[in-house]
ChimeraX commands (.cxc) that place a marker at each C-alpha (Angstrom):
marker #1 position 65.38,-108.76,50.73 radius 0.5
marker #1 position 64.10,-112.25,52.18 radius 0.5
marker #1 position 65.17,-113.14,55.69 radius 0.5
marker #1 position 67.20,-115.89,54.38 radius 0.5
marker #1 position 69.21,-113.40,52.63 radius 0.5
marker #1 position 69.60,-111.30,56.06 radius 0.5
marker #1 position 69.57,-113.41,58.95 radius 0.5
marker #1 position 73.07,-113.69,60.66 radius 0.5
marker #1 position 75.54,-116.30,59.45 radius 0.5
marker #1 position 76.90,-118.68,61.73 radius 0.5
marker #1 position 80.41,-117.67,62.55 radius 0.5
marker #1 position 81.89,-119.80,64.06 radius 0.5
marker #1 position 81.25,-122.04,60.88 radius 0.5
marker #1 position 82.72,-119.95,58.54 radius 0.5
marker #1 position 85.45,-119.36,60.39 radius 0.5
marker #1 position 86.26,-123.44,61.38 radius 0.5
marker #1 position 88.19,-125.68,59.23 radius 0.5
marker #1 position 84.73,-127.47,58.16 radius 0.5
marker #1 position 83.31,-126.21,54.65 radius 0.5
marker #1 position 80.54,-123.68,55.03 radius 0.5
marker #1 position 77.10,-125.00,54.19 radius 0.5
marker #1 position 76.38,-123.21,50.28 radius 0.5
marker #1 position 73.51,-121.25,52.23 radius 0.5
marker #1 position 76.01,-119.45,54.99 radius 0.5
marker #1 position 78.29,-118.66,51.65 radius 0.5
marker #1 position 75.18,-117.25,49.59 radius 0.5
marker #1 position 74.51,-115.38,52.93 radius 0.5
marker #1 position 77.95,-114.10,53.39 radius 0.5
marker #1 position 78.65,-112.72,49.70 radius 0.5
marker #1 position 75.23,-111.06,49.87 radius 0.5
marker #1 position 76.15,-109.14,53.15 radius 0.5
marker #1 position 79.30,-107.47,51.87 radius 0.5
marker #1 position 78.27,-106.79,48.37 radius 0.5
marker #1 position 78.27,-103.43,48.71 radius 0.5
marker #1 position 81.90,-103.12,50.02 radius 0.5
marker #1 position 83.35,-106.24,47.78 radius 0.5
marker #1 position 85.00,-104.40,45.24 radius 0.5
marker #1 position 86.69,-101.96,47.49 radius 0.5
marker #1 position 87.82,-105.11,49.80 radius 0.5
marker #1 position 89.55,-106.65,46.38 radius 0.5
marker #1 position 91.14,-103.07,46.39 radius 0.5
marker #1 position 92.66,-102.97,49.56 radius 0.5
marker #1 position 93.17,-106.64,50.14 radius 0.5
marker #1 position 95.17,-106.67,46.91 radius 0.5
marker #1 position 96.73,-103.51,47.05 radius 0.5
marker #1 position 95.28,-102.56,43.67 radius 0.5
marker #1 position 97.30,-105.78,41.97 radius 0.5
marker #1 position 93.47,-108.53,42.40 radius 0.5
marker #1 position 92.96,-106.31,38.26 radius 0.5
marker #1 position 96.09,-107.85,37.28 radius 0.5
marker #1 position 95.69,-111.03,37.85 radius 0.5
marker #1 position 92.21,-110.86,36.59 radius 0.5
marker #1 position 93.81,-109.68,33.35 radius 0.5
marker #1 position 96.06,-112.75,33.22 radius 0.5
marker #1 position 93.12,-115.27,33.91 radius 0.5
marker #1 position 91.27,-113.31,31.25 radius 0.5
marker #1 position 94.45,-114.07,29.01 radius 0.5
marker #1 position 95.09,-117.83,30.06 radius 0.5
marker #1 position 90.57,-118.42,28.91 radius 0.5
marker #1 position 91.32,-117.51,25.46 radius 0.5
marker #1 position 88.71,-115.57,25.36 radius 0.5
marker #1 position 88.96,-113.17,22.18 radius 0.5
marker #1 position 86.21,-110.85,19.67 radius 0.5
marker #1 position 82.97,-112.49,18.78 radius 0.5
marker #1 position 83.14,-115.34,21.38 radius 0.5
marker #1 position 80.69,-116.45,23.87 radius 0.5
marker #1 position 82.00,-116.46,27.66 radius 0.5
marker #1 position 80.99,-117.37,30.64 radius 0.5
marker #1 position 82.16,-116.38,34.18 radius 0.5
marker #1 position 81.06,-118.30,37.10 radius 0.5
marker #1 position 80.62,-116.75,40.59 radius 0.5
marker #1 position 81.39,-113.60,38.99 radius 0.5
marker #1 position 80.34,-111.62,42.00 radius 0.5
marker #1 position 79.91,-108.09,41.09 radius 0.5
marker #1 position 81.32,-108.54,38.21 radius 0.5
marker #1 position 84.94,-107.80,37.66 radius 0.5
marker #1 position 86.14,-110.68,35.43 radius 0.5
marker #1 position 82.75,-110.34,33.30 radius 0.5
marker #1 position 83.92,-106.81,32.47 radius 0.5
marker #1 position 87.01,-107.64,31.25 radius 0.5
marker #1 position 85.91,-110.38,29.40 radius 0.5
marker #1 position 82.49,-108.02,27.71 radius 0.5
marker #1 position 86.13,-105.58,26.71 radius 0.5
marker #1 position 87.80,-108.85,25.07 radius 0.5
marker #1 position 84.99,-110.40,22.97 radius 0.5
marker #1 position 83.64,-106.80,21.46 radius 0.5
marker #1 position 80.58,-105.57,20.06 radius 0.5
marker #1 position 79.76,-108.67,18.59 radius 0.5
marker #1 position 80.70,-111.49,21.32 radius 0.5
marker #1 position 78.49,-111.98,24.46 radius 0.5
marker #1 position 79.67,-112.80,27.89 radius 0.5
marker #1 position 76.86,-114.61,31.08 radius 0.5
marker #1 position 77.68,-113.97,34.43 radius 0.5
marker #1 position 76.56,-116.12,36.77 radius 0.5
marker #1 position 76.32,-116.21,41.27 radius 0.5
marker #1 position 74.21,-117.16,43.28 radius 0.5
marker #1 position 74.58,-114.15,45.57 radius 0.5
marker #1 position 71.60,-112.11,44.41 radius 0.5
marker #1 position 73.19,-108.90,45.98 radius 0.5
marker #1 position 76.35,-109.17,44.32 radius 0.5
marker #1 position 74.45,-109.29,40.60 radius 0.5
marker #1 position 72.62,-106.59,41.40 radius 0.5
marker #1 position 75.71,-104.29,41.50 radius 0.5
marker #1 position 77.58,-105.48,38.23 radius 0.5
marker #1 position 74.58,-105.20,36.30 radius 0.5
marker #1 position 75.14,-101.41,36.88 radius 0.5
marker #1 position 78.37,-101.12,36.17 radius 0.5
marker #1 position 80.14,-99.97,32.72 radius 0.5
marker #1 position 76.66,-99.02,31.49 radius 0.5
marker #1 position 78.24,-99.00,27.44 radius 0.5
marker #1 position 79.24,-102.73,28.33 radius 0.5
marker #1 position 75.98,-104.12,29.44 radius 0.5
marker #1 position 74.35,-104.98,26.05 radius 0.5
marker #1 position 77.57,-107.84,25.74 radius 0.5
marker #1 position 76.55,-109.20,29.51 radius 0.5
marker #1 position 73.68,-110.97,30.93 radius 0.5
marker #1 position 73.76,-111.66,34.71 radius 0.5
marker #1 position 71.92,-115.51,35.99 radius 0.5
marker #1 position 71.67,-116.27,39.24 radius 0.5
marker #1 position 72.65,-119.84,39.56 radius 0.5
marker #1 position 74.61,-122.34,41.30 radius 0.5
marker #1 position 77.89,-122.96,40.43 radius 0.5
marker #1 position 77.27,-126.93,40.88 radius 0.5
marker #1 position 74.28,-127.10,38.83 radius 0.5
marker #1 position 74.50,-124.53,35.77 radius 0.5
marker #1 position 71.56,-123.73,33.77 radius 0.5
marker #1 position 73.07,-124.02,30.40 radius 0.5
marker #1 position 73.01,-126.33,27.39 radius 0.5
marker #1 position 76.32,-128.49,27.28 radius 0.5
marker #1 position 78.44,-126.76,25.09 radius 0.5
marker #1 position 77.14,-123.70,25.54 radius 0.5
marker #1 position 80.86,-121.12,25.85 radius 0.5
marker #1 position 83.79,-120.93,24.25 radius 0.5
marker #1 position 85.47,-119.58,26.92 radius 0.5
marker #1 position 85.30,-119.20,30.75 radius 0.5
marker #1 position 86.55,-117.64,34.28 radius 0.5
marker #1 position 86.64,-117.91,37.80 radius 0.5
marker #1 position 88.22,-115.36,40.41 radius 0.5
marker #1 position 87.58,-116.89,43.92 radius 0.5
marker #1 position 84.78,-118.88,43.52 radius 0.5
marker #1 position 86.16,-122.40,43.27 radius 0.5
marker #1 position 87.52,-122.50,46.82 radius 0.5
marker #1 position 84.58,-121.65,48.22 radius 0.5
marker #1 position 82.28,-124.00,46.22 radius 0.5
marker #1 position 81.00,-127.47,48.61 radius 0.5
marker #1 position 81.92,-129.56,46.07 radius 0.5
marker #1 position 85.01,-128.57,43.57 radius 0.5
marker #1 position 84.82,-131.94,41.78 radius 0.5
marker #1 position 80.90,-131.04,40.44 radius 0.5
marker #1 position 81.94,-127.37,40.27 radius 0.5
marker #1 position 84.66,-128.69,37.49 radius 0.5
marker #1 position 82.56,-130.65,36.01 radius 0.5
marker #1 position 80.13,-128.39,35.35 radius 0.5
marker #1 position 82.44,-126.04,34.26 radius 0.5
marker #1 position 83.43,-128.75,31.44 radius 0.5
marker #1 position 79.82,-129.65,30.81 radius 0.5
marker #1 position 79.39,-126.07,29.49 radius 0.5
marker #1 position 82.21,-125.48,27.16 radius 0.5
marker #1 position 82.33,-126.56,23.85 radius 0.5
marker #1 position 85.28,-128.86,23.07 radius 0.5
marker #1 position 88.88,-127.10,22.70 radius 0.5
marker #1 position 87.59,-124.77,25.26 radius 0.5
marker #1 position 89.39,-123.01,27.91 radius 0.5
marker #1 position 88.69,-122.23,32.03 radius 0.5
marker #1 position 90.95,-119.87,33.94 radius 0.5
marker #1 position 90.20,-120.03,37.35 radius 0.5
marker #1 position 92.09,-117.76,39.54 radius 0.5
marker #1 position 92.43,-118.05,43.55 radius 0.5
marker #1 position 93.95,-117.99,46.69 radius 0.5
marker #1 position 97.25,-120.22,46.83 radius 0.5
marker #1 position 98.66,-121.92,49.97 radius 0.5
marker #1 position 102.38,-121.30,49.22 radius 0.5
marker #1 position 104.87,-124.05,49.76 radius 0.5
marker #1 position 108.19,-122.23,50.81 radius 0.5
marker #1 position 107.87,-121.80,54.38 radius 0.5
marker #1 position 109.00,-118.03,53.87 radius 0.5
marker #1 position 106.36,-117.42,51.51 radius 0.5
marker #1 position 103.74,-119.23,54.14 radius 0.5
marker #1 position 104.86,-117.24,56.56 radius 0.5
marker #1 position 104.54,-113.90,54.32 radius 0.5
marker #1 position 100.97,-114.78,53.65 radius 0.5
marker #1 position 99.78,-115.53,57.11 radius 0.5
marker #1 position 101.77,-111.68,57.87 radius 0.5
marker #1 position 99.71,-110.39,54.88 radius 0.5
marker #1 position 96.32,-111.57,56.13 radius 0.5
marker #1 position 96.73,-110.48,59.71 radius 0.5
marker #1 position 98.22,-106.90,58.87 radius 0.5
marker #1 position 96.26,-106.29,55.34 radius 0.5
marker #1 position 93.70,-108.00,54.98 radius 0.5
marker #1 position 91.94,-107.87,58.90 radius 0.5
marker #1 position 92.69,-104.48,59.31 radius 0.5
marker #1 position 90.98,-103.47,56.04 radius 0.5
marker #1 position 88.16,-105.45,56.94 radius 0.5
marker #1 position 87.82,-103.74,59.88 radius 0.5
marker #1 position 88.14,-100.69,58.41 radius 0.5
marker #1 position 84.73,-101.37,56.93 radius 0.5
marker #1 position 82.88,-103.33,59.47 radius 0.5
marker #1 position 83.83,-106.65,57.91 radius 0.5
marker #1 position 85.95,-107.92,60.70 radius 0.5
marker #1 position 84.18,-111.00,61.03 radius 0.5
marker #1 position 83.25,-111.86,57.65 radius 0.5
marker #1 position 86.40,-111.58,55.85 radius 0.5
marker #1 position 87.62,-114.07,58.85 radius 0.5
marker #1 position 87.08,-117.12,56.45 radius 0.5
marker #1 position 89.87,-116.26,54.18 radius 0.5
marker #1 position 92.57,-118.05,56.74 radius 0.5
marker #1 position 90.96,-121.61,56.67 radius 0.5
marker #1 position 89.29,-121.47,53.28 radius 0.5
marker #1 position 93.02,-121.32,51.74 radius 0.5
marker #1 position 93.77,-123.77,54.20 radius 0.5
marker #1 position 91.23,-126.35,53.15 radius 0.5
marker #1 position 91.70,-125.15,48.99 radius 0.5
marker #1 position 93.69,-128.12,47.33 radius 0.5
marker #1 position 97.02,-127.46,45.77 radius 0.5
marker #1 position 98.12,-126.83,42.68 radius 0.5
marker #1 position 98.66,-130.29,41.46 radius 0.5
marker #1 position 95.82,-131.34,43.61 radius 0.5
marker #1 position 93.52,-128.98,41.40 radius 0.5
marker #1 position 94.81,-130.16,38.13 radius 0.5
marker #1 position 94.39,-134.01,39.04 radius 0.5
marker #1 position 90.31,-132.66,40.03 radius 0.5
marker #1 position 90.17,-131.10,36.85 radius 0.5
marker #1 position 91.02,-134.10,35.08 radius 0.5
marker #1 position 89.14,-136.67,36.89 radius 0.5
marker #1 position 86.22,-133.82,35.69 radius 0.5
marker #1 position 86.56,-134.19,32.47 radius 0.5
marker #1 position 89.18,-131.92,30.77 radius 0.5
marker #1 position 91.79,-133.38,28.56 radius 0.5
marker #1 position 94.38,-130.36,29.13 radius 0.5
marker #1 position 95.13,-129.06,32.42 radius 0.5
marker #1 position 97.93,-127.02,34.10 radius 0.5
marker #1 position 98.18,-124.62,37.44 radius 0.5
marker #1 position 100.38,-121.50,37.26 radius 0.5
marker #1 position 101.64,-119.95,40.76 radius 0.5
marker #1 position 101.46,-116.58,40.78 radius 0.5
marker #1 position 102.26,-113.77,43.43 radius 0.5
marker #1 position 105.25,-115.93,44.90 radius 0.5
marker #1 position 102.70,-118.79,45.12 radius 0.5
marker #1 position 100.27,-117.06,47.15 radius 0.5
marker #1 position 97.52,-116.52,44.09 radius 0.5
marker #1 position 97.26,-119.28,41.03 radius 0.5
marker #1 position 95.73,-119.94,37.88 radius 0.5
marker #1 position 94.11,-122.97,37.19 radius 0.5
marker #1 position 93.76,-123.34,33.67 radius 0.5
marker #1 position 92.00,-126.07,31.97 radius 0.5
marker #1 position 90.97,-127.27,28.56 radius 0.5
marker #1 position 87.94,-129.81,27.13 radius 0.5
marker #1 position 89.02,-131.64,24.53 radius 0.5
marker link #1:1,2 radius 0.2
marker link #1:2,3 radius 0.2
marker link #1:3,4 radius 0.2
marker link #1:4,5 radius 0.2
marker link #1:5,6 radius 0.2
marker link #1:6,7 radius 0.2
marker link #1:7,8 radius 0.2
marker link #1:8,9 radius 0.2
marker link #1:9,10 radius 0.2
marker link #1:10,11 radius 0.2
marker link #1:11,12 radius 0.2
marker link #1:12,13 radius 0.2
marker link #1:13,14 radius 0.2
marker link #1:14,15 radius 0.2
marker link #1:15,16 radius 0.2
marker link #1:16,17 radius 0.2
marker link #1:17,18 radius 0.2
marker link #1:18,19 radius 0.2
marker link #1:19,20 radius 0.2
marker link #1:20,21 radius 0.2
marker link #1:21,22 radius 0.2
marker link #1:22,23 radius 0.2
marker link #1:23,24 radius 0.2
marker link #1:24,25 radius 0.2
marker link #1:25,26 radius 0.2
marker link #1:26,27 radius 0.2
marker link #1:27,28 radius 0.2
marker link #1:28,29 radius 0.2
marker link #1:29,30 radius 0.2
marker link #1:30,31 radius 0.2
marker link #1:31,32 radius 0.2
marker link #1:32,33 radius 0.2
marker link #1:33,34 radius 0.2
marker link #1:34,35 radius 0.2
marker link #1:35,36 radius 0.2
marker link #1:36,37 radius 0.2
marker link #1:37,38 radius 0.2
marker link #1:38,39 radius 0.2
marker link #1:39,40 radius 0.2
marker link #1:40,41 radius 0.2
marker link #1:41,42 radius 0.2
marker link #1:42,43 radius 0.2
marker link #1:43,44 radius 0.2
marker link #1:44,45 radius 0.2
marker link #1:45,46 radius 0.2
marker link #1:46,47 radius 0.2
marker link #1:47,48 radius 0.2
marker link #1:48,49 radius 0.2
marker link #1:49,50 radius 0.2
marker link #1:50,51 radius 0.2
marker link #1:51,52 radius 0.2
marker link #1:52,53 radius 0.2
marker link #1:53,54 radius 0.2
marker link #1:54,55 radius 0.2
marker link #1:55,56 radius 0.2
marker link #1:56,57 radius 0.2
marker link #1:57,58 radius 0.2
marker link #1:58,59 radius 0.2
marker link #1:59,60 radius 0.2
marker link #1:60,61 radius 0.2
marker link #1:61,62 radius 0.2
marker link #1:62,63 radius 0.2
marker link #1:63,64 radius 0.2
marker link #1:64,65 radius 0.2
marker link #1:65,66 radius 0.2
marker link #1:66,67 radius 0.2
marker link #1:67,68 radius 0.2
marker link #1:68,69 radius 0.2
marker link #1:69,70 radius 0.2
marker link #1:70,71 radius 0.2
marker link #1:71,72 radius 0.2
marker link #1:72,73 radius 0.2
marker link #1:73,74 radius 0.2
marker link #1:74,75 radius 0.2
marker link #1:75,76 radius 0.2
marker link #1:76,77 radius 0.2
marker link #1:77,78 radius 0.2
marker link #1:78,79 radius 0.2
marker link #1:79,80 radius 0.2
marker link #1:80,81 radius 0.2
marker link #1:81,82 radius 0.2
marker link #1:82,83 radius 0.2
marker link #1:83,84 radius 0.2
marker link #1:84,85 radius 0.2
marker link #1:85,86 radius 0.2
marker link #1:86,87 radius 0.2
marker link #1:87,88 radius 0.2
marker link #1:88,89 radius 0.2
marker link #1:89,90 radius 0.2
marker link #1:90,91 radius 0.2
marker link #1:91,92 radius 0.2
marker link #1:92,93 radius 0.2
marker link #1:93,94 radius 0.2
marker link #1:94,95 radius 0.2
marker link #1:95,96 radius 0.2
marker link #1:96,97 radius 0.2
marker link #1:97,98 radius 0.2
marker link #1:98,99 radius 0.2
marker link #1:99,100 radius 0.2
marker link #1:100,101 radius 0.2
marker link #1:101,102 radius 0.2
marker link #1:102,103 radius 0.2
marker link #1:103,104 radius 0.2
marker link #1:104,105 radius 0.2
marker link #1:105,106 radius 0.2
marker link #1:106,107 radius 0.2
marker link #1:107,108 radius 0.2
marker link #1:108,109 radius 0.2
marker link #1:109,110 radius 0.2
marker link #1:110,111 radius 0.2
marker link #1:111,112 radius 0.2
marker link #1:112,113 radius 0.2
marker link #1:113,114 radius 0.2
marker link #1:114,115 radius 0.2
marker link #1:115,116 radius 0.2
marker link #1:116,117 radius 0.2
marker link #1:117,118 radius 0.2
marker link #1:118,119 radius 0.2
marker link #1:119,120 radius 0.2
marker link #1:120,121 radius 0.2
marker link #1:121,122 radius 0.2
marker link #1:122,123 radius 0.2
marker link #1:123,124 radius 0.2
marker link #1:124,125 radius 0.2
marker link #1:125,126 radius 0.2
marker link #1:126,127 radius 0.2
marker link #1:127,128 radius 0.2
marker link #1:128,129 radius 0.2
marker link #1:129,130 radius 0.2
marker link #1:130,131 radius 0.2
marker link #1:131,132 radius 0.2
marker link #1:132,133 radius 0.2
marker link #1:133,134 radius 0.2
marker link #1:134,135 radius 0.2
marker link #1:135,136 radius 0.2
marker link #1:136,137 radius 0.2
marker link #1:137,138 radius 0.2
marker link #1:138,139 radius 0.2
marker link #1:139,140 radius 0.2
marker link #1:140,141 radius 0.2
marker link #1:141,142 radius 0.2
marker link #1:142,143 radius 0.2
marker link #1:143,144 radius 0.2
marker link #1:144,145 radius 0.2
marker link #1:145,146 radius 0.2
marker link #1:146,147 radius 0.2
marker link #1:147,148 radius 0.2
marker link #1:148,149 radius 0.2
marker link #1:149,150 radius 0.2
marker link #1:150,151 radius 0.2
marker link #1:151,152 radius 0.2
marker link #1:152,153 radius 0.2
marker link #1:153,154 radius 0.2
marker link #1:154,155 radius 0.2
marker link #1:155,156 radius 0.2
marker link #1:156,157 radius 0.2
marker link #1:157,158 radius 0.2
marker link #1:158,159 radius 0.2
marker link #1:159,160 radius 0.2
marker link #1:160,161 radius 0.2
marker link #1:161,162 radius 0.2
marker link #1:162,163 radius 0.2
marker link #1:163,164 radius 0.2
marker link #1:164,165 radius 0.2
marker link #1:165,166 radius 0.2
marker link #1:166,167 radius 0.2
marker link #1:167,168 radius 0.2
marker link #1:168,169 radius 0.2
marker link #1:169,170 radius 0.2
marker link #1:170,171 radius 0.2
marker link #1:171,172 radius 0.2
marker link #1:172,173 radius 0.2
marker link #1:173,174 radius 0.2
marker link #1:174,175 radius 0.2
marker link #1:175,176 radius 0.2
marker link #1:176,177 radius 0.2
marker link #1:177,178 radius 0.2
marker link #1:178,179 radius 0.2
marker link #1:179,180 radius 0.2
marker link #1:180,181 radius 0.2
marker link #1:181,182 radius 0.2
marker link #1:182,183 radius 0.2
marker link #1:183,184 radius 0.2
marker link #1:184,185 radius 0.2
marker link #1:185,186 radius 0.2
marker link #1:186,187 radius 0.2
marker link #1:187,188 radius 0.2
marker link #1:188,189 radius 0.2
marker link #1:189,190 radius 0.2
marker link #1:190,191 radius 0.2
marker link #1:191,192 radius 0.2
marker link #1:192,193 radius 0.2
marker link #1:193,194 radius 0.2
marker link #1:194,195 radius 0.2
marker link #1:195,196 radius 0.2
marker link #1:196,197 radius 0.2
marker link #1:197,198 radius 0.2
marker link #1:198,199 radius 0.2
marker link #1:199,200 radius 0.2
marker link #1:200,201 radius 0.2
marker link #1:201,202 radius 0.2
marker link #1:202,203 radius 0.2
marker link #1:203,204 radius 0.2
marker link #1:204,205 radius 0.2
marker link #1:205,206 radius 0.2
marker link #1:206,207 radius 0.2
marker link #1:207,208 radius 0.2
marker link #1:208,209 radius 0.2
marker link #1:209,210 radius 0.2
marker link #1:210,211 radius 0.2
marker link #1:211,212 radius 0.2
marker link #1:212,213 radius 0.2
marker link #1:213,214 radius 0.2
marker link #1:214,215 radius 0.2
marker link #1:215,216 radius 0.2
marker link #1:216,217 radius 0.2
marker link #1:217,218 radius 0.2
marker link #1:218,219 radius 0.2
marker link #1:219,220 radius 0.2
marker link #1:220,221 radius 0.2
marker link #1:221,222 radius 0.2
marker link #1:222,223 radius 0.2
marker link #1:223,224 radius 0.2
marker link #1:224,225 radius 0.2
marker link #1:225,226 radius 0.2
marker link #1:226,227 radius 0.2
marker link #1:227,228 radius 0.2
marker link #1:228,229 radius 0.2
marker link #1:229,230 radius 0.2
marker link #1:230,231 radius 0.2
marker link #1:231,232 radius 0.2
marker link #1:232,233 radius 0.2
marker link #1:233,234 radius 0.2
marker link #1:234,235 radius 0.2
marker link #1:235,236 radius 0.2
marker link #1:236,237 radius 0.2
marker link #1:237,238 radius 0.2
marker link #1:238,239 radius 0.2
marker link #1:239,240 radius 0.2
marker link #1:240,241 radius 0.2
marker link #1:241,242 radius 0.2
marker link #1:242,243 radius 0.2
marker link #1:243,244 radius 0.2
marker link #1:244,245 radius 0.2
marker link #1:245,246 radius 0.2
marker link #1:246,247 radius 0.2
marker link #1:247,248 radius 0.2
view
């Protein structure tokens, strides 16, 4: 692994109200690859493959199609979405965090003829315009530099009548519900992260949600991007949403 893969992320960055430079996030994801999907686990409580079902849902996505799933990680969403299209669709994966690709190209062995894994960035995708019929997000979009090119690339890439579901983190607007989350992150999320050594890294879940636009906030970027359809579905009491948009 190259040192710029290794070296140790600036904390105090990540864990600020400023964005994270794209490199510190690349460096980040890498670290904890090998403990992400048990994180998602505990963090969630088991529910994170729920609402990846529903986001899977909400793209459209159905047998024969070609998907894409951007900042897949290691490689959840593309999973589901390699079960929805079949034998005969074929779903891309793409992150830029070499370490997470790595582990969901060996995962599901029987699924990986339907899957291709691309390193790239989410703000400059290596495909054709028009390329999907179909695509996902799970908590990528909040951590991107720039959401606005993120979106538009994201509508760049479909073809037109195309679908996005892009799940995340939610800042709730009932102060209950605030307070509920802030409760959930100290006594769920921190001590699981600690549990695995991750303390620190998982420390830039607070302010990234706290930065991450709301809901009509996101559907406003989305249209300024370019999509002709676009609506954001609370979920989890407002902690998690959906962000689902359509080219037209």
């Amino acid at each position: 692994m190259s040192d710029a893969l290794t070296e140790k992320v600036d904390k105090p960055a990540l864990t600020s109200r400023v964005q994270p430079e794209a490199s510190q996030i690349r460096q980040l994801f890498d670290r904890i690859a090998p403990q992400y999907d048990q994180m998602n686990q505990d963090m969630s409580l088991g529910l994170h493959r729920v609402w990846k079902q529903m986001a899977v849902r909400w793209s459209g996505a159905s047998a024969g199609m070609t998907c894409l799933d951007v900042c897949c990680g290691s490689g959840d969403l593309a999973l589901l979405l390699a079960r929805q299209v079949g034998p005969t669709g074929q779903v891309t994966g793409t992150d830029f965090a070499v370490e997470q690709l790595a582990i969901a190209s060996e995962r599901s062995p029987h699924l990986q003829p339907r899957l291709g894994w691309v390193d790239a960035d989410a703000l400059n995708l290596p495909f054709a315009d028009g390329s999907y019929e179909a695509a996902t997000m799970a908590y990528g979009l909040r951590n991107l530099t720039d959401i606005s090119q993120g979106l538009s690339e994201l509508c760049r890439v479909l073809k037109p009548g195309a679908t996005v579901a892009i799940l995340d983190f939610h800042k709730p607007t009932n102060p209950l519900v605030v307070q509920f989350q802030q409760w959930y992150l100290d006594v769920v999320v921190v001590p699981a992260a600690e549990r695995l050594g991750l303390s620190e890294e998982y420390a830039y879940i607070s302010p990234s949600v706290d930065r991450f636009p709301l809901g009509p906030q996101q559907v406003d970027l989305a249209l300024a991007a370019g999509f002709g359809r676009a609506v954001h579905y609370p979920i989890a009491g407002g902690m998690m949403g959906v962000l689902v948009a359509t080219r037209t």
